[in-house]
Backbone as a ProteinNet text record, in pm:
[ID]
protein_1_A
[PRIMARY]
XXXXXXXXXXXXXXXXXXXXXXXXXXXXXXXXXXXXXXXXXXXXXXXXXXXXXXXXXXXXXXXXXXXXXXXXXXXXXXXXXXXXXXXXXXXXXXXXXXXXXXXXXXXXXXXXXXXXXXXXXXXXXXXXXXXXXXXXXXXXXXXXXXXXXXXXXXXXXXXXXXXXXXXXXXXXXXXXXXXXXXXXXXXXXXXXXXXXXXXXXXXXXXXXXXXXXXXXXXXXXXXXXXXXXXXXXXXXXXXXXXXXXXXXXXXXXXXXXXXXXXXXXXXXXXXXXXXXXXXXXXXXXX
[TERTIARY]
6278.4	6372.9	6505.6	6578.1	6715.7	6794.5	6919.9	7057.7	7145.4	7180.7	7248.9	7379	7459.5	7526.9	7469.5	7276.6	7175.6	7142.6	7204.4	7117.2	6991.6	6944.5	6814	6723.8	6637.4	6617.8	6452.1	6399.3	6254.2	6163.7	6081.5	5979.2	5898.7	5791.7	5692.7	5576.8	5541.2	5514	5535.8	5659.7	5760.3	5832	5778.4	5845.4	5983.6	6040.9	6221.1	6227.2	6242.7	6312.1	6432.1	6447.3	6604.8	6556.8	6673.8	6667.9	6672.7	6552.4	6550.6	6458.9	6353.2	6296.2	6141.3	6087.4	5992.1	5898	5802.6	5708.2	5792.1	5851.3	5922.4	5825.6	5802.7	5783.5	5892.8	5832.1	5963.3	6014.7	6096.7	6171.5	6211	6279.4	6360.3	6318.4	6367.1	6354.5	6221.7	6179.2	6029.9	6144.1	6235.1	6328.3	6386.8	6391.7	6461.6	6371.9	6252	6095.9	6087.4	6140.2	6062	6204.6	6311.5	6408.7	6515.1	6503.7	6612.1	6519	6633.8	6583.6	6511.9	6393.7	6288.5	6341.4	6376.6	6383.2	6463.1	6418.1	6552.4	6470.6	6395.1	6239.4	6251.2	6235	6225.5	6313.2	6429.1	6530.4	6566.4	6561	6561.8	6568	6655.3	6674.2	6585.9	6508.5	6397.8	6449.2	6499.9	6559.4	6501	6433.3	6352.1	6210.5	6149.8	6042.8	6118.8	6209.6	6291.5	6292.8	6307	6381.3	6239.5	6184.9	6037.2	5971.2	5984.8	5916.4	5982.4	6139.4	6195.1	6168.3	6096.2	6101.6	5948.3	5899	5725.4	5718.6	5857.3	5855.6	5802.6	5740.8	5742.6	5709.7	5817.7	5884.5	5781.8	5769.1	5636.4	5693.6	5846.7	5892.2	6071.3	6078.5	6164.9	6275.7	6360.6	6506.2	6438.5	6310.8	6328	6344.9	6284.2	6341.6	6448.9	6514.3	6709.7	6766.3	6688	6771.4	6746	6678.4	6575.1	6640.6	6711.1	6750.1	6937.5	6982.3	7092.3	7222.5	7114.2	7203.8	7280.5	7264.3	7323	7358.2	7531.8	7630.1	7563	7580.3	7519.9	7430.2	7404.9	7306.8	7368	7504.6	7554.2	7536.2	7539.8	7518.9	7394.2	7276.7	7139.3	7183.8	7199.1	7200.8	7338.2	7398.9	7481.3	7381	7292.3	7207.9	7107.6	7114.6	6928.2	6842.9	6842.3	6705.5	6611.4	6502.3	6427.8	6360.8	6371.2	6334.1	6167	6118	5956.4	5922.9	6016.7	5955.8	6097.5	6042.8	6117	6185.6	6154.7	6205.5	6383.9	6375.4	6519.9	6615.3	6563.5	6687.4	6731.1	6568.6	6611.6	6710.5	6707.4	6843.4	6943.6	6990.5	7130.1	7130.1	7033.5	7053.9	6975.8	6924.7	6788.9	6899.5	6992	7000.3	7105	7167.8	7233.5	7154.2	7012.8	6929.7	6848.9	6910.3	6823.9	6709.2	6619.3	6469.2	6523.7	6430.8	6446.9	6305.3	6174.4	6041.9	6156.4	6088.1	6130.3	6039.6	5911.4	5750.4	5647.8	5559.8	5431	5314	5270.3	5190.7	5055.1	4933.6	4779.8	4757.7	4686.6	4628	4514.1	4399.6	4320	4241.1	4163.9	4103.7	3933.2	3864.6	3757.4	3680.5	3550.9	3460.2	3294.5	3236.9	3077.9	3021.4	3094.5	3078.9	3148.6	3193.9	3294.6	3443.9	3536	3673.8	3734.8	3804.8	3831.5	4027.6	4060.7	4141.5	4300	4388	4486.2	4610	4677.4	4844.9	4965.1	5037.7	5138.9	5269.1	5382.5	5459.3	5606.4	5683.7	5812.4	5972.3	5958	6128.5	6179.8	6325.3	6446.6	6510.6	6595.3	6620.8	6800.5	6906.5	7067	7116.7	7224.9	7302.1	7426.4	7442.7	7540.1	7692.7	7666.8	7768.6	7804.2	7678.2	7710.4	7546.5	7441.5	7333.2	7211.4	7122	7041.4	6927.4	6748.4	6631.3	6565.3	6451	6358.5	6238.5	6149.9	5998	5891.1	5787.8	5658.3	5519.6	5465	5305.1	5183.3	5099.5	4995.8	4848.4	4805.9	4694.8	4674.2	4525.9	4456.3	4507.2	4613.3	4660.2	4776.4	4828.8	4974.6	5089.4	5022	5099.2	5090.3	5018.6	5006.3	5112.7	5088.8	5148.2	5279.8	5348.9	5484.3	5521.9	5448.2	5469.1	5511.1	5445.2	5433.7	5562.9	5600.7	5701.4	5801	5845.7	5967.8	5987.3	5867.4	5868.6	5897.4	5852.6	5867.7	6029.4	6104.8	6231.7	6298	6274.9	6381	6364.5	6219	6219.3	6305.9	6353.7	6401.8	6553.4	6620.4	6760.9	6852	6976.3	6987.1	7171.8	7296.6	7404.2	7483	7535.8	7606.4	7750.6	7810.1	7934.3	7994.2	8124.2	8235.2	8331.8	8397.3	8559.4	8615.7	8742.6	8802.4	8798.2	8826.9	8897.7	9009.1	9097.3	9203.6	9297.1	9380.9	9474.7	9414.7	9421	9385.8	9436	9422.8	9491.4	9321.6	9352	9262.4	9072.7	9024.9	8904.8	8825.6	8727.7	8659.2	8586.3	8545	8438.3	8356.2	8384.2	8278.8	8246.9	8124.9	8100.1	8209.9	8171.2	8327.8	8348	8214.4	8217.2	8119.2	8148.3	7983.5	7869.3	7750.7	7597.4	7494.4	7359.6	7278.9	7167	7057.9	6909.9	6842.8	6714.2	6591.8	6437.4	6395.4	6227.8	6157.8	6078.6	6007.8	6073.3	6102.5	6176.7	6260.9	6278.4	6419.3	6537.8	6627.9	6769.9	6853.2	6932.3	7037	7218.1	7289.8	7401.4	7504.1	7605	7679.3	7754.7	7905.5	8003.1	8122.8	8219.3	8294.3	8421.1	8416.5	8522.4	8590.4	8711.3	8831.5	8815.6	8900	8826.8	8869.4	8732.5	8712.4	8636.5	8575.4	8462.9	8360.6	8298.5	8210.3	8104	7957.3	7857.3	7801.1	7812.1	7766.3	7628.8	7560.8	7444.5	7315.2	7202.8	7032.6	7040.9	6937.3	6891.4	6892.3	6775.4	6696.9	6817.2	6925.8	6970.7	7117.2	7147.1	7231.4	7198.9	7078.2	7031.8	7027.8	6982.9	7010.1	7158.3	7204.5	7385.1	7426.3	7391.3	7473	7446.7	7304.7	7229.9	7315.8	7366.8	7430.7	7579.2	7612.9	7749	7881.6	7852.3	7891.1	7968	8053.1	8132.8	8126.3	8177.9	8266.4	8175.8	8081.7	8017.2	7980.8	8016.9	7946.4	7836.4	7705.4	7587.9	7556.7	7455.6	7399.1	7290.5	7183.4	7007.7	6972.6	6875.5	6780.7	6678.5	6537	6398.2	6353.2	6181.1	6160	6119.5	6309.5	6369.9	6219.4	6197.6	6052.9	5973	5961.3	5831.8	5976.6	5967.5	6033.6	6068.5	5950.2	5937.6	6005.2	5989.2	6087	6221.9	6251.7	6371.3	6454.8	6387.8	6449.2	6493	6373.8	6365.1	6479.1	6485.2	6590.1	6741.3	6757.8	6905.5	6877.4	6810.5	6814.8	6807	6760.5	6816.6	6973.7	7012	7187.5	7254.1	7219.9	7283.9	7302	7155.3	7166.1	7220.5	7243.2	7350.4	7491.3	7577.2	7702.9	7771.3	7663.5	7679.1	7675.3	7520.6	7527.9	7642.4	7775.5	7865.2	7982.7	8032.5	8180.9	8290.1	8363.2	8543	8595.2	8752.5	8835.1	8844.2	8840.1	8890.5	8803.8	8666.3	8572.9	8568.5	8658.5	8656.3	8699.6	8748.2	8816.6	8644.9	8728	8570.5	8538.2	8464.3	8386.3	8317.9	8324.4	8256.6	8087.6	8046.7	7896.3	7874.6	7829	7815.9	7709.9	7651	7519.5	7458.3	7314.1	7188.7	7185.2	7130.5	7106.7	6976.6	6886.1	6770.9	6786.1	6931.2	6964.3	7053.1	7131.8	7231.9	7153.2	7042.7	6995.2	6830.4	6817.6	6735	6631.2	6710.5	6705.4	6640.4	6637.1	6604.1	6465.8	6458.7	6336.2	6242	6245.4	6180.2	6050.8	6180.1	6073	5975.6	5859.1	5709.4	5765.3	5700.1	5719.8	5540.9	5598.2	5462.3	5375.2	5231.2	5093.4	5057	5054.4	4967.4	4815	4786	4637.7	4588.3	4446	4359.3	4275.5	4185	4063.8	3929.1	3848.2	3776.2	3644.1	3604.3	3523.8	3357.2	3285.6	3158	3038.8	2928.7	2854.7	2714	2830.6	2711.2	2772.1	2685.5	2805.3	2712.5
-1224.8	-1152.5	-1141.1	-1020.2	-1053.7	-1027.6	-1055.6	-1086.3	-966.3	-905.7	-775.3	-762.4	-910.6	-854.3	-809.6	-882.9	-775.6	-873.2	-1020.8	-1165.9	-1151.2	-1228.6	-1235	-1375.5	-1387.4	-1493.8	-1544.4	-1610.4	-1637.4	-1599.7	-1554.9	-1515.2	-1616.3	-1638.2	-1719.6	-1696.7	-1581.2	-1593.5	-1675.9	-1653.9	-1723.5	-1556.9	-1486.6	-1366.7	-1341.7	-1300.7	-1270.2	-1083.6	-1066	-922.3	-886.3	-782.8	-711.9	-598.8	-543.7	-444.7	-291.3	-222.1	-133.5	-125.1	-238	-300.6	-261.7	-180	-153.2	-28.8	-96	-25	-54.5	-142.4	-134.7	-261.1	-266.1	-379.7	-444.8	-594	-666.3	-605.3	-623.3	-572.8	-449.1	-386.6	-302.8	-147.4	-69	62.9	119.8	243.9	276.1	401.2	432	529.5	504.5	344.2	279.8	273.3	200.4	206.5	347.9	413.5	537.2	637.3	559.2	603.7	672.2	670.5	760.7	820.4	892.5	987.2	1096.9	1081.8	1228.4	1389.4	1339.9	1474.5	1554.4	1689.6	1832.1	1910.6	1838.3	1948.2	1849.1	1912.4	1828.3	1855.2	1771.2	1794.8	1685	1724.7	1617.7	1648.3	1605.6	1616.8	1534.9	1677.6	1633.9	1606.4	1510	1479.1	1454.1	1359.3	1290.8	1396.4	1450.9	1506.9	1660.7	1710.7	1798.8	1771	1673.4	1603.4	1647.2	1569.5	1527	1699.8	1759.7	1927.5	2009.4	1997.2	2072.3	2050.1	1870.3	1843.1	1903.9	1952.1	1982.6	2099.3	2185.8	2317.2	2386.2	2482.6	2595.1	2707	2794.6	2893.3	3036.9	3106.9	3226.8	3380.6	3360.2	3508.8	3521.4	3627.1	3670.9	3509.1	3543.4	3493.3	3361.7	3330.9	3148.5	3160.2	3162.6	3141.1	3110.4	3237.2	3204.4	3123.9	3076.3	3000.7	2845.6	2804.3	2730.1	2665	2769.9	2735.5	2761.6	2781.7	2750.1	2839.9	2978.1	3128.6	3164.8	3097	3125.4	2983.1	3006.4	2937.9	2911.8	3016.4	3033	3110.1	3111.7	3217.4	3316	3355.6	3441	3543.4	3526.3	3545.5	3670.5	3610.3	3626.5	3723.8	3717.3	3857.8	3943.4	3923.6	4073.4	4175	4132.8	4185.2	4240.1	4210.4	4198.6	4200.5	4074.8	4061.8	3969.9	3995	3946.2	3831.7	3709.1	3552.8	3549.6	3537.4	3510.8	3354.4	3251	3124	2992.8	2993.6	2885.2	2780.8	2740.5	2622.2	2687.9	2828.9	2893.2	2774.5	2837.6	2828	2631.5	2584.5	2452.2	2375.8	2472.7	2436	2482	2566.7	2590.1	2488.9	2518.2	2455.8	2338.8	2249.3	2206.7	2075.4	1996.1	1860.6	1935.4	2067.5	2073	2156	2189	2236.3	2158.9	2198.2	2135.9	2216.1	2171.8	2319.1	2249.3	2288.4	2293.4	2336.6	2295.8	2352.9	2379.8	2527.6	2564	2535.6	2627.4	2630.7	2556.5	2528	2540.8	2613.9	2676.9	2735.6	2747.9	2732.5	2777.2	2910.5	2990.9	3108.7	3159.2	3196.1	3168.2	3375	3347.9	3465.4	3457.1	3600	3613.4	3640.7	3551.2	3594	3586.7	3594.6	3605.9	3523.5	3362.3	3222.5	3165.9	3209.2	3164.2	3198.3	3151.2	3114.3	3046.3	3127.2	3029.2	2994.5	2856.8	2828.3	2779.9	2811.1	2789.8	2770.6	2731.7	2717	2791.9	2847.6	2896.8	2834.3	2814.9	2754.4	2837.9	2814.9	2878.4	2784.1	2787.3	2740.3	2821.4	2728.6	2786.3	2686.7	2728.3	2645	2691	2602.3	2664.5	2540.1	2559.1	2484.5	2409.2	2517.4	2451.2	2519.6	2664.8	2680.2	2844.2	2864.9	3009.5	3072.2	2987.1	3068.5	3014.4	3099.7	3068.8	3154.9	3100.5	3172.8	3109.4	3219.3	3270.2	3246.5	3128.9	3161.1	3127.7	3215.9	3184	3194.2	3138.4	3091.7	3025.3	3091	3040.9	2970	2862.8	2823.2	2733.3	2650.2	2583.8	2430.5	2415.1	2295.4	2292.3	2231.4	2194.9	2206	2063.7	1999.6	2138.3	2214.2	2325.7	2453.5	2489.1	2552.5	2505.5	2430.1	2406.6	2369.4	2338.6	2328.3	2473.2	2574.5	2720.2	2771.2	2725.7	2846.9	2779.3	2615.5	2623	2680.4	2703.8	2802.2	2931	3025.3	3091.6	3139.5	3053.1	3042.2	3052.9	2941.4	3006.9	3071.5	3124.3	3269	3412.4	3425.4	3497.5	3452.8	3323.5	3281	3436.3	3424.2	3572.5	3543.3	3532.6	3483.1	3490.4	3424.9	3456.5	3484.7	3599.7	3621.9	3603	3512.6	3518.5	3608.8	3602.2	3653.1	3585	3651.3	3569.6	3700.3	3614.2	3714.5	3762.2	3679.9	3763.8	3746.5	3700.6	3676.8	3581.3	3606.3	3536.1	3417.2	3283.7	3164.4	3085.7	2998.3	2878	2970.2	2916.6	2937.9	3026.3	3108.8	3186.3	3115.7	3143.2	3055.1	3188.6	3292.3	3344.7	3498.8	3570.1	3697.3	3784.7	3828.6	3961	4072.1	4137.4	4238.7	4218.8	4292.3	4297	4342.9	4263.2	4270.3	4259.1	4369.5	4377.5	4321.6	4256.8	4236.9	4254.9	4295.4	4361.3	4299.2	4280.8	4242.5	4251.2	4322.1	4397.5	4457.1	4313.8	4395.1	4324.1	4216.8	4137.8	4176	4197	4261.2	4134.2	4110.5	4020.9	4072.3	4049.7	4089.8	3975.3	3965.5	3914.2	3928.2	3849.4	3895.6	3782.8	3873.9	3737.3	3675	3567.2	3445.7	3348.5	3368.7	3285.7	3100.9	3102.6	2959.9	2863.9	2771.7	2672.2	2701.4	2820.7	2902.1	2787.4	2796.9	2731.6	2828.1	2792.6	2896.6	2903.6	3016.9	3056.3	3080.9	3012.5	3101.4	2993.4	3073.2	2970.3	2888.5	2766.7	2690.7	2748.5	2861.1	2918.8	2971.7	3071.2	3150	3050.3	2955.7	2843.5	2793.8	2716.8	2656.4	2744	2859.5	2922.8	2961.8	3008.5	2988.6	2901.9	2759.1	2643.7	2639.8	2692.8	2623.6	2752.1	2850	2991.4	2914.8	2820.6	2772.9	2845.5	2921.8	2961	2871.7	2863.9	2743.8	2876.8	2981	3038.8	3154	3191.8	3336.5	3328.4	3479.1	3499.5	3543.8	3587.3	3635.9	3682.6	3804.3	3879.4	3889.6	3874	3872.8	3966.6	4034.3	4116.1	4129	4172.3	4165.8	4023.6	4031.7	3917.1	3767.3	3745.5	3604.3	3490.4	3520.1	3381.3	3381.2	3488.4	3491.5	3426.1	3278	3238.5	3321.7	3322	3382	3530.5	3580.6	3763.6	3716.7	3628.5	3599.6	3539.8	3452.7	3403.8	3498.1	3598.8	3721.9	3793.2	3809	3924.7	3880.8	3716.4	3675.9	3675.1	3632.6	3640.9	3790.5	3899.2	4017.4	4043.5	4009.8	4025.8	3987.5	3827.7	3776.3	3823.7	3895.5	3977.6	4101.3	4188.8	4249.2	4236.7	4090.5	4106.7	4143.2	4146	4220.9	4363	4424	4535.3	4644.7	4611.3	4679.3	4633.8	4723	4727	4753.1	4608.6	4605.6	4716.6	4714	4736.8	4701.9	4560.7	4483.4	4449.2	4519.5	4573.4	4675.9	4775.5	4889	4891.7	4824.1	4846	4814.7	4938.3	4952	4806.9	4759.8	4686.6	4696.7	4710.4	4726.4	4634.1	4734.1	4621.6	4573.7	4452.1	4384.3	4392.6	4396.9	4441.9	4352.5	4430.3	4326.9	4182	4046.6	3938	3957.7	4062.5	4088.5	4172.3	4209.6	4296.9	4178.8	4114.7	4035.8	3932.1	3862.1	3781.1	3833.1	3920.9	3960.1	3909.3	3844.7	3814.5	3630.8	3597.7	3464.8	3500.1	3606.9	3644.9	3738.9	3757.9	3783.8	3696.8	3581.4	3468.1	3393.1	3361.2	3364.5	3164	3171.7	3014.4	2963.1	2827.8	2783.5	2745.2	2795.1	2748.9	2643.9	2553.5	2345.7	2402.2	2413.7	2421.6	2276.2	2308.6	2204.1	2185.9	2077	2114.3	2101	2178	2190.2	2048.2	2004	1900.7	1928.9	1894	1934.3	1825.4	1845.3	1682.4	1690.1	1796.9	1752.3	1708.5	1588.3	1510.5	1463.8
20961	21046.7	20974.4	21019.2	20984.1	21047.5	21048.1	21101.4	21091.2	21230	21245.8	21131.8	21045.4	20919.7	20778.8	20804.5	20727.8	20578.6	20678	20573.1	20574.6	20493.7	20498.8	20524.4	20606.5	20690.9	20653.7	20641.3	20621.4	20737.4	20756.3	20848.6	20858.7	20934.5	20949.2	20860.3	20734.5	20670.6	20543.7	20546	20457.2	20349.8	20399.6	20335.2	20343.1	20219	20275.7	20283.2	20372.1	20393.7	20470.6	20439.5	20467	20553.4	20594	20657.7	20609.2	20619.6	20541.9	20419.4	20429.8	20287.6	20358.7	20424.1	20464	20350	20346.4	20185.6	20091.8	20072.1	19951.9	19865.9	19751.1	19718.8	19667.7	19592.7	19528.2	19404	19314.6	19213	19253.9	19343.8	19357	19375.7	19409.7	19516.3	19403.7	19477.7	19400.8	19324.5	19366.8	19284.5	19136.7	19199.4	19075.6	18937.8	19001.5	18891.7	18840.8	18869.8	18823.8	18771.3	18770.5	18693.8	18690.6	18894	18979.8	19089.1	19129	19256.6	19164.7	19263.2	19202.5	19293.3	19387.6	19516.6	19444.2	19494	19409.5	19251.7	19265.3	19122.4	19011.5	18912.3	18773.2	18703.8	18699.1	18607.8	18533.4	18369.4	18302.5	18155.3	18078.3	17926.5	17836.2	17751.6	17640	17544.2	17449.7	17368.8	17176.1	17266.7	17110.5	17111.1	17184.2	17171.1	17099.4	17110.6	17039.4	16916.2	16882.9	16709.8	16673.4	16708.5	16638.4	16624	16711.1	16725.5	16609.7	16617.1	16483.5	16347	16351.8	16226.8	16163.1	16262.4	16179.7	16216	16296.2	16322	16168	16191.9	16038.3	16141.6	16095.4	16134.1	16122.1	16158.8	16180.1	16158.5	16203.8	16182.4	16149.2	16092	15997.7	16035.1	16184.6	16266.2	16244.3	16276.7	16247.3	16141.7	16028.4	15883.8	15890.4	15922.7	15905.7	15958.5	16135.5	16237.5	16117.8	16047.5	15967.8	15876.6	15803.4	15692.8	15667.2	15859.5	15864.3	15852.8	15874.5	15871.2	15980.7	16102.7	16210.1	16254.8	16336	16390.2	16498.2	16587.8	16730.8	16768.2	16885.8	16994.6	16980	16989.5	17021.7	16927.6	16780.3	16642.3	16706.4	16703.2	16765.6	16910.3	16989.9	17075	17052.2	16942.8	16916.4	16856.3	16769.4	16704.2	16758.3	16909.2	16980.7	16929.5	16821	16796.8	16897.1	16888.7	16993.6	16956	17000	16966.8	17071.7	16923.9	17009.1	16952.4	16895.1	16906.8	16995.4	17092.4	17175.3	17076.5	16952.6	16897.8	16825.3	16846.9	16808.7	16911.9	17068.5	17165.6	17170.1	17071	17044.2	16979.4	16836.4	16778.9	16779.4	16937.3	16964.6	17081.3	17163.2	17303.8	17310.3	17222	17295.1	17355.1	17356.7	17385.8	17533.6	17538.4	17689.8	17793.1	17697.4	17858.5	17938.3	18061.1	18203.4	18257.5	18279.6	18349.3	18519.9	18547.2	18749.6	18747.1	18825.2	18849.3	19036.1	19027.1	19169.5	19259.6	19179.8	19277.2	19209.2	19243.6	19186.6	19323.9	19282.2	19380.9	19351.5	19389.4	19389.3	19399.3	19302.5	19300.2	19301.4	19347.9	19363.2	19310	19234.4	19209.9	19251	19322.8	19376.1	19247.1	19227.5	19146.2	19159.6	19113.5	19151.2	19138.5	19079.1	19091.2	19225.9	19278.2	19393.7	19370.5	19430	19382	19253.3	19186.1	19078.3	19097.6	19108.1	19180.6	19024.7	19012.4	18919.8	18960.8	18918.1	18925.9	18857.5	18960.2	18874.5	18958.1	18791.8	18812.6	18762.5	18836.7	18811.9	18799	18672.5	18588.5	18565.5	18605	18594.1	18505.5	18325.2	18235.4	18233.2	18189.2	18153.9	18078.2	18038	17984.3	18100.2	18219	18288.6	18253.8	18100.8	18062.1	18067.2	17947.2	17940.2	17928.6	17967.3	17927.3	18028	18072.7	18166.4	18156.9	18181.1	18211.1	18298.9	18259.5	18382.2	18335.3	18377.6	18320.2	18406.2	18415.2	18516.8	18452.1	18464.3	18375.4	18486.8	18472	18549.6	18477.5	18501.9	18431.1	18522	18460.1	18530.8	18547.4	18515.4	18529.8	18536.8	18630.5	18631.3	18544.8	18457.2	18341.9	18263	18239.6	18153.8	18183.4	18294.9	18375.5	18359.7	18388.9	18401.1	18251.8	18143.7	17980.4	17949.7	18003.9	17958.9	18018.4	18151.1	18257.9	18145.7	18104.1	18017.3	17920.3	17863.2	17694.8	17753.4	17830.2	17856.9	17902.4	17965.4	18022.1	17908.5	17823.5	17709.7	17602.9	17611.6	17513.9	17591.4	17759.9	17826.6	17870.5	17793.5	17825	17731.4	17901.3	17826.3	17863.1	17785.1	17801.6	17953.8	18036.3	18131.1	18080.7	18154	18151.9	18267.5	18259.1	18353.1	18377.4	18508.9	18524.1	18588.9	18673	18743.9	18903	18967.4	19130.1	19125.5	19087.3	19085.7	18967.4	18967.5	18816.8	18707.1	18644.7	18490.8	18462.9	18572.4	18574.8	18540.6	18457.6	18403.4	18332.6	18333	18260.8	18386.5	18320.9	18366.5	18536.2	18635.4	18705.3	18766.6	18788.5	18877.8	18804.2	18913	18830.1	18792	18659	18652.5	18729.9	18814.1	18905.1	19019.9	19118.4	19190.9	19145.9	19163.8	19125	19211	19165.6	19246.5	19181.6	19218.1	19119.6	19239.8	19189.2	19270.8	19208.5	19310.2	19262.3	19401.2	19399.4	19534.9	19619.9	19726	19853.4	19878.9	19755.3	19785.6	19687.4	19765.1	19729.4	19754.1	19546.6	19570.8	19563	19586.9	19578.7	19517.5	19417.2	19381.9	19382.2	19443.9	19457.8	19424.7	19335.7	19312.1	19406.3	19384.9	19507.7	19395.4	19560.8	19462.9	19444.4	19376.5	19284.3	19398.2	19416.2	19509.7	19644	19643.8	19724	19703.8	19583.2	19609	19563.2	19531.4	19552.7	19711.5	19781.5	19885.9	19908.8	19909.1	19863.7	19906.9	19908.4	19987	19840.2	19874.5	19738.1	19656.2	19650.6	19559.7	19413.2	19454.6	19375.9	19293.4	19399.4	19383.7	19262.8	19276.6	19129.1	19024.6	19051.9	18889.6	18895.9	18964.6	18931.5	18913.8	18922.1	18906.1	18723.1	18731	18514.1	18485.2	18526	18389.2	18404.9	18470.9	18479.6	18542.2	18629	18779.2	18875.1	18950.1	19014.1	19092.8	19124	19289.9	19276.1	19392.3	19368.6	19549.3	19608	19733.4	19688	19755.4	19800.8	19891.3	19884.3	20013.9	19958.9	20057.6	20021	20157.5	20104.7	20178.6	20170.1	20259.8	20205.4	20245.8	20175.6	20192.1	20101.7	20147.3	20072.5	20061.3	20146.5	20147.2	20047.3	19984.6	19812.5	19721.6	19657.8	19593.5	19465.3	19436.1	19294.5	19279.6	19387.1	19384.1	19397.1	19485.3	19506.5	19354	19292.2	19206.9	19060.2	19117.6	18947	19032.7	19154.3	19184.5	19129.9	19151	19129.2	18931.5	18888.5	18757.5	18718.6	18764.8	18714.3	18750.9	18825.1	18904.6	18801.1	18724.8	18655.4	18497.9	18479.7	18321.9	18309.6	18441.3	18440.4	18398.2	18431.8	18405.8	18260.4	18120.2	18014	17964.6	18144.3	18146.7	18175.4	18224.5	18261	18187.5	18137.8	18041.4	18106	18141	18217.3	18055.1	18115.5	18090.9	17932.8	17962.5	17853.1	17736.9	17738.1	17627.9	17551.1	17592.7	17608.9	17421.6	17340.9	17193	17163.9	17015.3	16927.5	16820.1	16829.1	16789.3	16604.1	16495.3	16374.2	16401.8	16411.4	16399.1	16228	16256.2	16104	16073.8	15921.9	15898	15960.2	15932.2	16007.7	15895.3	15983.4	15920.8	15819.8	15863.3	15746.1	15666.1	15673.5	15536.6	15456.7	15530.8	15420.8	15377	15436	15403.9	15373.9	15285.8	15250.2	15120.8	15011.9	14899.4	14960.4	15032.5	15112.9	15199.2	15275.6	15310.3	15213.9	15127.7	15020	14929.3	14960.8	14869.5	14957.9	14877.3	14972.6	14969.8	15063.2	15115.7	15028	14956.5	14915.4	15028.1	15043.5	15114.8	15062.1	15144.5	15059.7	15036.2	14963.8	14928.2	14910.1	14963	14976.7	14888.6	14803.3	14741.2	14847.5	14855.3	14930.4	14871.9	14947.2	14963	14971.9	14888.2	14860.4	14871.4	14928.7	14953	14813	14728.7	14621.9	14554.6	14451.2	14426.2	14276.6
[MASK]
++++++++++++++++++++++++++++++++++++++++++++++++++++++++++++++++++++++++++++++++++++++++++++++++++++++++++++++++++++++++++++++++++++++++++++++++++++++++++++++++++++++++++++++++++++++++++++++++++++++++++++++++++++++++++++++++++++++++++++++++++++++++++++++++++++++++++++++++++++++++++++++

């Protein structure tokens, strides 16, 4: 038993409990064993499994080479150019130690076949830095763990830069959208609208979390359609958000020199053939 200041008293088992210690076992909360609070999706920094991936990375096309061998500063470098990043281990060595994923859904899919039902998972991440960059990825397969391995690769082969502004005067650092925005996916309609600093994000779970990973602090919202298909909902606010590059303020408006392409200046580097380890092939005549 215990004592309404919440001592702890011996039972007639001889057990000691507290108040509040119900399913719990001994050594401490099942949150704690397991390394925190789980509630709110999967969020969590891959660190050492990063190191170890870059170090046996070998690179498949032109931009890894370069990202590889140390031709590029930043991301940013990489979408002035639009070139298009088809190996996830790029957004690793700009972003890999400040991105967070979020699993939003996982859902069962189920396709009709002439064996019966054949039953799979698809899973939907949402990956950011918290700063200036945020994606979108969805993958379906027969397993979970697979499924949600794929939606993160996927997320940051589609991380696409967020841009800030302000509401009204140009006091302290950027926090909210630079104009109003719309994103669309079926029949759900998102709207973005920017608020003055200390608003807050206004907004359902869903579109919150990916505004919180592009690093967003003050934004209203208007949703229409039907908000309940996660997955439309979440592509609708992630199209809203890849807009804010699509539209040119004021203050873009000076001409720009584009700099040559990175596969022209660094041409004389992609030229040279990377040595193949050859093997001797093994024979059982002997």
């Amino acid at each position: 038993m215990s004592t309404p200041t919440g001592e702890q008293q011996p039972t007639e088992q001889g057990e000691r409990r507290t108040r509040g210690t119900f399913g719990r076992r001994e050594g401490g909360d099942r949150n704690d064993r397991r390394g925190g609070d789980r509630r709110g999706g999967r969020k969590q920094k891959r660190a050492e499994p990063q190191d170890e991936e870059l170090k046996s990375w070998v690179p498949v096309t032109k931009l890894g080479r370069l990202v590889r061998e140390g031709k590029f500063k930043t991301l940013e470098e990489i979408f002035v150019h639009s070139l298009p990043i088809k190996e996830h281990q790029i957004i690793n060595v700009f972003l890999g130690k400040k991105l967070s994923d979020d699993v939003m859904k996982i859902s069962p899919v189920q396709k009709q076949t002439t064996a019966g039902q054949r039953t799979r998972f698809k899973a939907v991440v949402v990956v950011g830095d918290s700063e200036h960059h945020c994606g979108l990825g969805v993958k379906v397969s027969s397993e979970v763990a697979t499924a949600i391995r794929g939606a993160i690769i996927l997320a940051k082969l589609s991380i696409v830069p967020t841009r800030k502004g302000y509401w009204g005067n140009k006091i302290g650092e950027p926090h909210t959208v630079p104009c109003k925005l719309t994103g669309k996916c079926g029949s759900v309609r998102v709207r973005l609208v920017p608020a003055p600093r200390g608003s807050g994000l206004v907004a359902s779970p869903v579109p919150k979390k990916l505004l919180s990973l592009g690093g967003y602090t003050d934004v209203f919202t208007s949703s229409s359609g039907h908000t309940k298909t996660l997955a439309n909902f979440v592509k609708a606010t992630f199209d809203a958000i890849k807009k804010t590059y699509a539209f040119k303020t004021p203050d873009m408006w000076k001409a720009n020199p584009l700099p040559s392409s990175p596969y022209q200046v660094y041409s004389d580097i992609l030229a040279k053939k990377e040595e193949k380890k050859t093997f001797k092939k093994f024979s059982n005549n002997h």
